[in-house]
MDTraj code that builds the backbone (N, CA, C; nanometers):
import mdtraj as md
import numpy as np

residues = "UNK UNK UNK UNK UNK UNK UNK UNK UNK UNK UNK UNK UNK UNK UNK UNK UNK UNK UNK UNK UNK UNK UNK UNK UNK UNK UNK UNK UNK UNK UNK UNK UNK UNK UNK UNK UNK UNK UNK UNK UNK UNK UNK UNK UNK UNK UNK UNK UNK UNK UNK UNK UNK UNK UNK UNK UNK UNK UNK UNK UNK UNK UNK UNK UNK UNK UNK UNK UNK UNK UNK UNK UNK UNK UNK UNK UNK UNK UNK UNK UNK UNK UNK UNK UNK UNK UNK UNK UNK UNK UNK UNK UNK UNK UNK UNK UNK UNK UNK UNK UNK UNK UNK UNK UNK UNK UNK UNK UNK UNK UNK UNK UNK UNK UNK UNK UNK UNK UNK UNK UNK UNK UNK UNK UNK UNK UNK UNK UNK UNK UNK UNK UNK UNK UNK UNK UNK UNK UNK UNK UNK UNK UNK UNK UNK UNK UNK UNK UNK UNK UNK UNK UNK UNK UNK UNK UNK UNK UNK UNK UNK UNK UNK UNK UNK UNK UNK UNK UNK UNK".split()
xyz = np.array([
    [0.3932, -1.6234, 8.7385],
    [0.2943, -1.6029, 8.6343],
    [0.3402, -1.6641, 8.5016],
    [0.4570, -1.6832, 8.4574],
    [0.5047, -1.6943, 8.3352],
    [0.4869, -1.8387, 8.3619],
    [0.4860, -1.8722, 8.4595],
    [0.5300, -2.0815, 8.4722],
    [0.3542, -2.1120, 8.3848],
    [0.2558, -2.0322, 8.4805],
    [0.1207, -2.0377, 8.4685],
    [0.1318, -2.0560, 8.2757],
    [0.0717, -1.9309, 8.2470],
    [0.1174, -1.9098, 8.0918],
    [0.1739, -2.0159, 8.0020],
    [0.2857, -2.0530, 8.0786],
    [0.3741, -2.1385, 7.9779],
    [0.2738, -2.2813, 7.9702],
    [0.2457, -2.2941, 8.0740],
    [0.1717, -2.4662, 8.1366],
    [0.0388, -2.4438, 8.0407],
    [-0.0403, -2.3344, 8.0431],
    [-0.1037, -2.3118, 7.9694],
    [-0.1036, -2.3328, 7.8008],
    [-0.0392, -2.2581, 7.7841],
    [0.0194, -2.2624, 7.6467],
    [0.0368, -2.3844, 7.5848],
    [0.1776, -2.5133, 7.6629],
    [0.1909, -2.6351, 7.6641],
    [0.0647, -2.7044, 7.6355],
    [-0.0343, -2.7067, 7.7160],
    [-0.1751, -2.8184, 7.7637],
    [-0.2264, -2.7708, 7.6007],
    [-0.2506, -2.6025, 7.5922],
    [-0.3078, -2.6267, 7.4896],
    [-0.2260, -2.6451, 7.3453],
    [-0.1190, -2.6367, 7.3407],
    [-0.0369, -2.6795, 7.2295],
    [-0.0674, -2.8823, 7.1874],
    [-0.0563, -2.9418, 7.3447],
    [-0.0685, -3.1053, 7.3170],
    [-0.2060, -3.1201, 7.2934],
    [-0.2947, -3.0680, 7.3272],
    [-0.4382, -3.0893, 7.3030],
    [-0.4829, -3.0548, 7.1619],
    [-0.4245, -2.9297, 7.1348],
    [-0.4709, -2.9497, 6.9649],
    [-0.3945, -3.0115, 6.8531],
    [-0.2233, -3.0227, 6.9021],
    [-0.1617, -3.1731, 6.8449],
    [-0.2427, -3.2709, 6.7920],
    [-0.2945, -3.3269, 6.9585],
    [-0.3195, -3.4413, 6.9577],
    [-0.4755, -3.4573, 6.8672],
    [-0.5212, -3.3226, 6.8694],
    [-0.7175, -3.3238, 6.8232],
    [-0.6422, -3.3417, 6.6339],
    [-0.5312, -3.2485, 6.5779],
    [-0.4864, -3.2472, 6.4771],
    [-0.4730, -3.3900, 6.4277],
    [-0.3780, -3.4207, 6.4900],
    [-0.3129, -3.5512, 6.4194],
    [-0.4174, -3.6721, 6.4131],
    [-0.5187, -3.6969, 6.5132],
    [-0.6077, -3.7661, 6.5246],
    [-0.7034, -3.7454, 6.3673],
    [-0.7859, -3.6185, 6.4232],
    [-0.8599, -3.5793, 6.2928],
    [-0.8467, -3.6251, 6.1314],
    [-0.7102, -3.5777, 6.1365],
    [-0.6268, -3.5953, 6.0233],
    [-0.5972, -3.7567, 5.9938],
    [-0.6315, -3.8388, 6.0712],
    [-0.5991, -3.9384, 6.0362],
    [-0.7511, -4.0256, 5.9633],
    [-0.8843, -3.9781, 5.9673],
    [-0.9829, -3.9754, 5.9023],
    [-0.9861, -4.0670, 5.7696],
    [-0.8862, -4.0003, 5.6738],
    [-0.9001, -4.0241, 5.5514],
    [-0.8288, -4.1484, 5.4902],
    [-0.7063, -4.1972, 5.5895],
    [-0.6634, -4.2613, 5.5721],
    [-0.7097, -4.4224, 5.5377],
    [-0.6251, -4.5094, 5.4604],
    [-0.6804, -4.6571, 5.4399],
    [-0.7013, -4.7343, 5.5681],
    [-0.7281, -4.8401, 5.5810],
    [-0.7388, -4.9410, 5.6959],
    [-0.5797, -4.9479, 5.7062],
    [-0.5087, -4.9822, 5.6225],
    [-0.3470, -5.0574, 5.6474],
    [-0.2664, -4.9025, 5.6186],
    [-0.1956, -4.8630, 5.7361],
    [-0.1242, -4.6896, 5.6852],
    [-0.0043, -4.7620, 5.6492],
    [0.0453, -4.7027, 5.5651],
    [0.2163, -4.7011, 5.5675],
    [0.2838, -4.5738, 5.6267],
    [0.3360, -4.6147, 5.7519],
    [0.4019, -4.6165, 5.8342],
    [0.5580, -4.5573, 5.8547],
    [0.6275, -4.6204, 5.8112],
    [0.8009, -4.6217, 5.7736],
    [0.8091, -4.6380, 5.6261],
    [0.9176, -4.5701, 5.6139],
    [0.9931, -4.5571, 5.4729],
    [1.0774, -4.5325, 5.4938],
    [1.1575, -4.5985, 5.3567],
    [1.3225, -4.5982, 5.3067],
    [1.3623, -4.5020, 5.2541],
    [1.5339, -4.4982, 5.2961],
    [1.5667, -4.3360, 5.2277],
    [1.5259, -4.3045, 5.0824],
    [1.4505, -4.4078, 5.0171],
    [1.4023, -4.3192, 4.8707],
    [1.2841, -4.2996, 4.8783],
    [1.1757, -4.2873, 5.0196],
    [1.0619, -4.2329, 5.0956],
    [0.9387, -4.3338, 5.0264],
    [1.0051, -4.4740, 4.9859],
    [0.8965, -4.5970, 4.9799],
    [0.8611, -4.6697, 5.0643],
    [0.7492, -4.6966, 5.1245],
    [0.6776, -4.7620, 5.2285],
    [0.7282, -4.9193, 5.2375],
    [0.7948, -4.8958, 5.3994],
    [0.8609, -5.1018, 5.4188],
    [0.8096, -5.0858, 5.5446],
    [0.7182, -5.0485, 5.6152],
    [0.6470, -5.0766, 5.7165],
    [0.4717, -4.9987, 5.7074],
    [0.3831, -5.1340, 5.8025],
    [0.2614, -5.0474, 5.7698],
    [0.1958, -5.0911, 5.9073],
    [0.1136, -5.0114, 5.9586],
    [0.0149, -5.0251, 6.0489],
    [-0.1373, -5.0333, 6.0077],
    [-0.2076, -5.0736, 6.0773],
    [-0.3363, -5.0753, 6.0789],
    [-0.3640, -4.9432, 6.1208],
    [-0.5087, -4.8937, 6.0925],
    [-0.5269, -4.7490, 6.1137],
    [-0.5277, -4.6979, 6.2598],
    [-0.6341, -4.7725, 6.3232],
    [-0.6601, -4.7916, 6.4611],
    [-0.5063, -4.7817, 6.5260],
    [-0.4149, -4.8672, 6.5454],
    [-0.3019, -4.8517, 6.5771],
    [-0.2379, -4.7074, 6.5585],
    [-0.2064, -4.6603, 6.4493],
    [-0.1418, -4.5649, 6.3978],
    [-0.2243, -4.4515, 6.4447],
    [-0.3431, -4.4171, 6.4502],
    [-0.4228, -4.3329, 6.5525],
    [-0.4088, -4.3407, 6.6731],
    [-0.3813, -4.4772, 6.7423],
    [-0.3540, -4.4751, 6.9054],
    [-0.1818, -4.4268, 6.8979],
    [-0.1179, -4.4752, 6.8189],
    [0.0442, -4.3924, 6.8241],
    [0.0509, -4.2440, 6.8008],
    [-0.0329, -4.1781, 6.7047],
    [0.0480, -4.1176, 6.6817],
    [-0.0181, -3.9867, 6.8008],
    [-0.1402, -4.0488, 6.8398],
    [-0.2061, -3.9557, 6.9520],
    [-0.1048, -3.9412, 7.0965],
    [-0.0940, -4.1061, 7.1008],
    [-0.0379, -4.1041, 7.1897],
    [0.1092, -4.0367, 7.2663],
    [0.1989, -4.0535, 7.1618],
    [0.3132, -3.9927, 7.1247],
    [0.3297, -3.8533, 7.1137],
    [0.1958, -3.7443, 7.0674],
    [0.2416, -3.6483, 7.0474],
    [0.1792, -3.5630, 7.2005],
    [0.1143, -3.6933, 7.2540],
    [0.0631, -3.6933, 7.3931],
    [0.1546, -3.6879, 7.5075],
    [0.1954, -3.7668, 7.5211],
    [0.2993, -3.8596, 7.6508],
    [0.4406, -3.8213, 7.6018],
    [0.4920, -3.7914, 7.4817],
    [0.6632, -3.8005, 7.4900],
    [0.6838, -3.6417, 7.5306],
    [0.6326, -3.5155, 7.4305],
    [0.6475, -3.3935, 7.5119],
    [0.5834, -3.3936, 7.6454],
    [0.4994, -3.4118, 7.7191],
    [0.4576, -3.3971, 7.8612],
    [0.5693, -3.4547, 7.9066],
    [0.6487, -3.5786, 7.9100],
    [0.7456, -3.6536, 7.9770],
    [0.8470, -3.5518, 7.9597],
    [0.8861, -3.5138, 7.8968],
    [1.0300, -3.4305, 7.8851],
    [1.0004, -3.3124, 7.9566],
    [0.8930, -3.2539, 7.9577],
    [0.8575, -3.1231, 8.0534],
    [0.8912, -3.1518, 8.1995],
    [0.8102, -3.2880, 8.2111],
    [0.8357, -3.3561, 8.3564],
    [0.9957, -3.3539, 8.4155],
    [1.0281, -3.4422, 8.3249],
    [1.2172, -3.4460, 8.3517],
    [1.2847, -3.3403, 8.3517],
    [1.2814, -3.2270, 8.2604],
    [1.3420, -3.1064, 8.2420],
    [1.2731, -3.0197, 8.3099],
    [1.1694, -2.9770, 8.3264],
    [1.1444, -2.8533, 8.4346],
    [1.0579, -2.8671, 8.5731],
    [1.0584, -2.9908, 8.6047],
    [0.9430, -3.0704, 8.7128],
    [1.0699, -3.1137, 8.7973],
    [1.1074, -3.2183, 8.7582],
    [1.2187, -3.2930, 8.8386],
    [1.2757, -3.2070, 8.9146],
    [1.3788, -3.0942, 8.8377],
    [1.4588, -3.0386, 8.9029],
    [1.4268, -2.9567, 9.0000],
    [1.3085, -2.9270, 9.0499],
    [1.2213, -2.8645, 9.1810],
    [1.2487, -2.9605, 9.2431],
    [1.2542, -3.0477, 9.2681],
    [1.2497, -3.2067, 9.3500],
    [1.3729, -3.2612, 9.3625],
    [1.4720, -3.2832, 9.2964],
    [1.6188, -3.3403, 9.3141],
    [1.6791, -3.2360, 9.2321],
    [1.7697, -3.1208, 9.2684],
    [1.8292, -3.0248, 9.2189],
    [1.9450, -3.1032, 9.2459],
    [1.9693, -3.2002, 9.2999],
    [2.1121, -3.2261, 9.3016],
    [2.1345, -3.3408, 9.1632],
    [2.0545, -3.3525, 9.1146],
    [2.0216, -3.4635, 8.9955],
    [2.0309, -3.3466, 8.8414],
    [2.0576, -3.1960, 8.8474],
    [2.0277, -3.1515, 8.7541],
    [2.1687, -3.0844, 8.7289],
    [2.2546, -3.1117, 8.5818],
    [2.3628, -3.1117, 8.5472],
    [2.3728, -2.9992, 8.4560],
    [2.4243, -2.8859, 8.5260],
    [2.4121, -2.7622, 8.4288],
    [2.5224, -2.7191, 8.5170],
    [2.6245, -2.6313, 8.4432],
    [2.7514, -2.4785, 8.4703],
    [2.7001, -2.4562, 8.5848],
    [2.7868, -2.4375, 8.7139],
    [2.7755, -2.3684, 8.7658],
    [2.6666, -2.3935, 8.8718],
    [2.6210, -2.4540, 8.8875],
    [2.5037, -2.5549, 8.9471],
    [2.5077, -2.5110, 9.0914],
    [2.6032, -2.5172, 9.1592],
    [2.5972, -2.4725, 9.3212],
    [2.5634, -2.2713, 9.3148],
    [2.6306, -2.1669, 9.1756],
    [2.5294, -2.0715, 9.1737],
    [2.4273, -2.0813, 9.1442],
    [2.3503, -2.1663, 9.0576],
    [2.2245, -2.0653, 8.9892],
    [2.1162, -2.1698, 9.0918],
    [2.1641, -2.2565, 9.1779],
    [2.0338, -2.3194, 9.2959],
    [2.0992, -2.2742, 9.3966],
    [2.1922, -2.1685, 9.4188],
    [2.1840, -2.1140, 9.5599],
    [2.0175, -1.9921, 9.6005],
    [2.0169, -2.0025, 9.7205],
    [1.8406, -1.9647, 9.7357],
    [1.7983, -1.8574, 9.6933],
    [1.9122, -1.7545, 9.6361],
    [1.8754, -1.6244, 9.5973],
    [1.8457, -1.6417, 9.4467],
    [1.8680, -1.7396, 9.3946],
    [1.8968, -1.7571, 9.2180],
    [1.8048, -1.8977, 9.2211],
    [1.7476, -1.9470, 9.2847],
    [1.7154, -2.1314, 9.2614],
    [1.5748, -2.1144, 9.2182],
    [1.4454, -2.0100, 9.2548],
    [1.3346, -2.0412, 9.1715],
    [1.3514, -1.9521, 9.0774],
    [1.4180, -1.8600, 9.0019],
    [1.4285, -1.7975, 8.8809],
    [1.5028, -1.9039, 8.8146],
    [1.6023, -1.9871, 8.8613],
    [1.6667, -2.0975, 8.7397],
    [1.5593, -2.2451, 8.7974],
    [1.4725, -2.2357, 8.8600],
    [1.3581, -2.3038, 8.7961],
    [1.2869, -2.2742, 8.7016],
    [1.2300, -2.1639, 8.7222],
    [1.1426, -2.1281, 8.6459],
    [1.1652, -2.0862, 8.4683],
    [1.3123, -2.0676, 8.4863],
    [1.3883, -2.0490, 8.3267],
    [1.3976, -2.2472, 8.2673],
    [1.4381, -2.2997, 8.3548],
    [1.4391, -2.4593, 8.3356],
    [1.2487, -2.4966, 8.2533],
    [1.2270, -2.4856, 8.3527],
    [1.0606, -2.5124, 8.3094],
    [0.9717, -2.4411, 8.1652],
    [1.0230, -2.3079, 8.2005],
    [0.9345, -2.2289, 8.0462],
    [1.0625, -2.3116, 7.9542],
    [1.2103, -2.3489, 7.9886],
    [1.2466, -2.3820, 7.8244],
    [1.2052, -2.5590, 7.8097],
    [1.1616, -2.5922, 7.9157],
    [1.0897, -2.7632, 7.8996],
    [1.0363, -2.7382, 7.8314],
    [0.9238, -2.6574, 7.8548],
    [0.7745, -2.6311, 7.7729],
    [0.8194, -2.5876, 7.6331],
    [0.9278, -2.4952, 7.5818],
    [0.9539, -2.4521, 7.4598],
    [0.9917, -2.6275, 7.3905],
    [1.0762, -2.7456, 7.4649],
    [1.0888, -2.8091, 7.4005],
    [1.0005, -2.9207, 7.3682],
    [0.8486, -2.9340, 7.4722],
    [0.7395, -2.9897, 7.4373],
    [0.6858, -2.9129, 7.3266],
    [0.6903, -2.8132, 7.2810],
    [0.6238, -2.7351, 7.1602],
    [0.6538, -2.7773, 7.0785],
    [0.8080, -2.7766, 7.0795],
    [0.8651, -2.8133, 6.9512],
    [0.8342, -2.9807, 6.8814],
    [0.8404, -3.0243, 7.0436],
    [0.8390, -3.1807, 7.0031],
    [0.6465, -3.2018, 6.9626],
    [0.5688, -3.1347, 7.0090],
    [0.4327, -3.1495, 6.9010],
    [0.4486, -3.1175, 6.7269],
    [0.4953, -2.9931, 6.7313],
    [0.5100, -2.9752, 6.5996],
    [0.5921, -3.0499, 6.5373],
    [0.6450, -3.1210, 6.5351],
    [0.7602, -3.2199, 6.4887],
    [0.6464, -3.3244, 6.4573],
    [0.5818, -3.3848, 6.5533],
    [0.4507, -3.4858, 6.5383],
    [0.3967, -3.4245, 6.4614],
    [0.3563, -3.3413, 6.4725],
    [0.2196, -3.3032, 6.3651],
    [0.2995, -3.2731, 6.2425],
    [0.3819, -3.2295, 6.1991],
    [0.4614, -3.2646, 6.0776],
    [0.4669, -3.3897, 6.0002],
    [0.4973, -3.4525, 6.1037],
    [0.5058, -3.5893, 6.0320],
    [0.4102, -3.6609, 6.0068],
    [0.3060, -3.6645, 6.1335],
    [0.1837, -3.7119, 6.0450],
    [0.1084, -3.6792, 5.9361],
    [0.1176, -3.5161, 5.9300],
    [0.1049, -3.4617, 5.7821],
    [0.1702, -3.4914, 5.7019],
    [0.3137, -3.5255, 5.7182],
    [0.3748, -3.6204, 5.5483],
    [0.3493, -3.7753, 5.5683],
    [0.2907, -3.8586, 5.6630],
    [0.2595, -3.9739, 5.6471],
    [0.1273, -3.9882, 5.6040],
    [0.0226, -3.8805, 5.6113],
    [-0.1000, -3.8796, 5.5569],
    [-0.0065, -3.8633, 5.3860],
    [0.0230, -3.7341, 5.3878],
    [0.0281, -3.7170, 5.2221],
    [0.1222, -3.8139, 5.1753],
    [0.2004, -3.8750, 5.2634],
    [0.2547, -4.0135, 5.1475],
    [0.1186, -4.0934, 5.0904],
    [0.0463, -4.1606, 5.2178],
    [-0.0624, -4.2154, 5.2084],
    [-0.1669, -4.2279, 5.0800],
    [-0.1765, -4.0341, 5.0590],
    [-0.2551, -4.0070, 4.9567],
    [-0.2053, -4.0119, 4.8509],
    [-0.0578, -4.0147, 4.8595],
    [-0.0311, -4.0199, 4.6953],
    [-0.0475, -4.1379, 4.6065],
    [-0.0400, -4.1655, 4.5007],
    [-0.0400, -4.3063, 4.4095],
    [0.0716, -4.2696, 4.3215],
    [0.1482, -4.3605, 4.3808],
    [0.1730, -4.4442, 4.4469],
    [0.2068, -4.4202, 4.5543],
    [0.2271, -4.4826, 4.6993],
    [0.2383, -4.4523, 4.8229],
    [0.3980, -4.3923, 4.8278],
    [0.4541, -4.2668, 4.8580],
    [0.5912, -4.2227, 4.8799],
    [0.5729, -4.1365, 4.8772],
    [0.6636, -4.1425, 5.0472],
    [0.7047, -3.9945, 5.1406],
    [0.7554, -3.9507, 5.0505],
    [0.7573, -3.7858, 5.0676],
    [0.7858, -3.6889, 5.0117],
    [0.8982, -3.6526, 5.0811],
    [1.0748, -3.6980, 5.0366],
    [1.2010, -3.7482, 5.1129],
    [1.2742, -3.6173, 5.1593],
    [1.2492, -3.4968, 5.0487],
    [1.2848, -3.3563, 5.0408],
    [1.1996, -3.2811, 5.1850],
    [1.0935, -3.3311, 5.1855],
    [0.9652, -3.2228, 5.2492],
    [0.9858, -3.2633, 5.3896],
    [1.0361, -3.4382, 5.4263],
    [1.0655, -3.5048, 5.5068],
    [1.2131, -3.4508, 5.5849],
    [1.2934, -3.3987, 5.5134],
    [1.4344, -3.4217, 5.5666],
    [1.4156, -3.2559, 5.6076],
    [1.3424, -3.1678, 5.5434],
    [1.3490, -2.9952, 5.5505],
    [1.2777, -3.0349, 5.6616],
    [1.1812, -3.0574, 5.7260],
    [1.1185, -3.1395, 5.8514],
    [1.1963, -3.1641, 5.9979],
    [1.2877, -3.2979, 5.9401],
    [1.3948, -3.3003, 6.0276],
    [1.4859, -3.2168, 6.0658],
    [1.5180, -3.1399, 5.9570],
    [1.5980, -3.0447, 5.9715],
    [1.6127, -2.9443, 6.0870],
    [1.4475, -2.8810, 6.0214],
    [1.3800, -2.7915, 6.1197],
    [1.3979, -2.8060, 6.2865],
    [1.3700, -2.9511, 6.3181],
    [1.3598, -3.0155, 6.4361],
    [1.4860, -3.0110, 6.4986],
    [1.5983, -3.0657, 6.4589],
    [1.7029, -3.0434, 6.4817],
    [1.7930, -2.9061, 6.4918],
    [1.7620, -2.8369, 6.4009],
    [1.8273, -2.7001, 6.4354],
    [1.7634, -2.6370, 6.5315],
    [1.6152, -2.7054, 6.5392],
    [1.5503, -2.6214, 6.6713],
    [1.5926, -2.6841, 6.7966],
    [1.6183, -2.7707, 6.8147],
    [1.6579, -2.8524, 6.9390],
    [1.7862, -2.7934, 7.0100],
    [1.8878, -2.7801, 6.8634],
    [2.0238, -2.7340, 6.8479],
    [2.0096, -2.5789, 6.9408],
    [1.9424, -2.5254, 6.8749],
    [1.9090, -2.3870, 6.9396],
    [1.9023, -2.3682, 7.0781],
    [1.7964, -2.4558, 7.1140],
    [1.7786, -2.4900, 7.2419],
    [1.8342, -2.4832, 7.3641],
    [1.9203, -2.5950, 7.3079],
    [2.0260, -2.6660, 7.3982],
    [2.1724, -2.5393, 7.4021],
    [2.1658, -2.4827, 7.2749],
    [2.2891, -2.3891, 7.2606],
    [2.1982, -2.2503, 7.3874],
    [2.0911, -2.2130, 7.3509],
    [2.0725, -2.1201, 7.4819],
    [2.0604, -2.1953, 7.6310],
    [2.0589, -2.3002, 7.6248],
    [2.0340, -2.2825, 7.8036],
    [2.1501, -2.2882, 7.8213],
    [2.2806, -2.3333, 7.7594],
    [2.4151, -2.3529, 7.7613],
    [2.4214, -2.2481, 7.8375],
    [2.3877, -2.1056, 7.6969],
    [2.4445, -2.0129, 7.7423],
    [2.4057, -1.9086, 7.8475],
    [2.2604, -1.9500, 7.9193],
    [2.2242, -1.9298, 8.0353],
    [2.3072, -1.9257, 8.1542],
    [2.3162, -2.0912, 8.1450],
    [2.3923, -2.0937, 8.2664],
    [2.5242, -2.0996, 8.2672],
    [2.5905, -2.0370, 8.1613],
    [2.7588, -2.0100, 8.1244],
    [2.7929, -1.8945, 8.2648],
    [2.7068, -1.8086, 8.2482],
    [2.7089, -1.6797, 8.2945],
    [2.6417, -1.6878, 8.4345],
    [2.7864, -1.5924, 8.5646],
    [2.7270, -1.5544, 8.6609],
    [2.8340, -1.4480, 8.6814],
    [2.7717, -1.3902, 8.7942],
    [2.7725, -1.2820, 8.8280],
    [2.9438, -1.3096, 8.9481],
    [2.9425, -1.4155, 8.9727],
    [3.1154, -1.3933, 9.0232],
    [3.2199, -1.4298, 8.9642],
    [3.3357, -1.4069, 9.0374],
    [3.4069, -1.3737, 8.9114],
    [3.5433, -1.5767, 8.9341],
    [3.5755, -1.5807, 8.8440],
    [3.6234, -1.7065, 8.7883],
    [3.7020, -1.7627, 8.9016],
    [3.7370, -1.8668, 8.9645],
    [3.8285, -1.9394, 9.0216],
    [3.9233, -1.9676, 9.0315],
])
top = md.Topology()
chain = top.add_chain()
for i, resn in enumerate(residues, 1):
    res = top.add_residue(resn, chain, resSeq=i)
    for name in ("N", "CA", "C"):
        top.add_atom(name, md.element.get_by_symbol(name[0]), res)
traj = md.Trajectory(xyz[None], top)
């Protein structure tokens, strides 16, 4: 039930991403600026059309792909999946509960990776709008930040998932 839920949750997390960031891209000029330099001044620009097919696309296809690899795959080649302890937690008494923990934390990291998109296209719109054109470098990096300590998090719990079993050391 929880896989259900989570898949749920996911579909609709990328779907209103993707309805967000799209929408939001409305107001924008024909030519977006795109990339900026660490003093958050525009040295790359797209056409709008473009920058609407990226940034849809992206907040589309890169979290679904990582769900795939991280909690899909490893139903399918468990011998391909590199975690502590690996011959316990896919022996048959433990192997669809450490699927199913694999998969809901895919999905936690497709969440994250929408909101990260939709962040940023919200500071590439409001660079956009400002006059003169420049990212907002502070609002940008508290952003990254976010992303990263959340990732950090992440990766530090499934660690400590599969640190832990139930026999005793070698």
């Amino acid at each position: 039930m929880m896989k259900v839920s989570s898949t749920f949750v996911l579909f609709a997390s990328v779907f209103i991403g993707c309805f967000i960031n799209w929408i939001m891209t409305f107001g924008l000029p024909q030519k977006v600026a795109t990339h900026f330099d660490i003093s958050g001044n525009p040295d790359g620009f797209m056409a709008l059309q473009n920058h609407q097919i990226f940034i849809v696309l992206f907040t589309l296809v890169f979290p679904l792909f990582i769900v795939f690899m991280v909690g899909v795959v490893p139903a399918w080649f468990p011998s391909l999946v590199n975690i502590s302890n690996r011959d316990y937690w896919f022996a048959s008494e433990r192997k669809k509960q450490t699927l199913d923990y694999l998969y809901v934390m895919a999905v936690r990291l497709g969440i994250i990776m929408v909101l990260f998109f939709v962040g940023l296209n919200i500071l590439t719109i409001k660079a956009n709008n400002s006059k003169p054109v420049v990212l907002p470098i502070g609002v940008f990096f508290t952003l990254l930040s976010g992303f990263l300590i959340s990732v950090f998090v992440w990766v530090f719990l499934l660690f400590m998932r599969f640190k832990k079993t139930d026999s005793p050391p070698r």
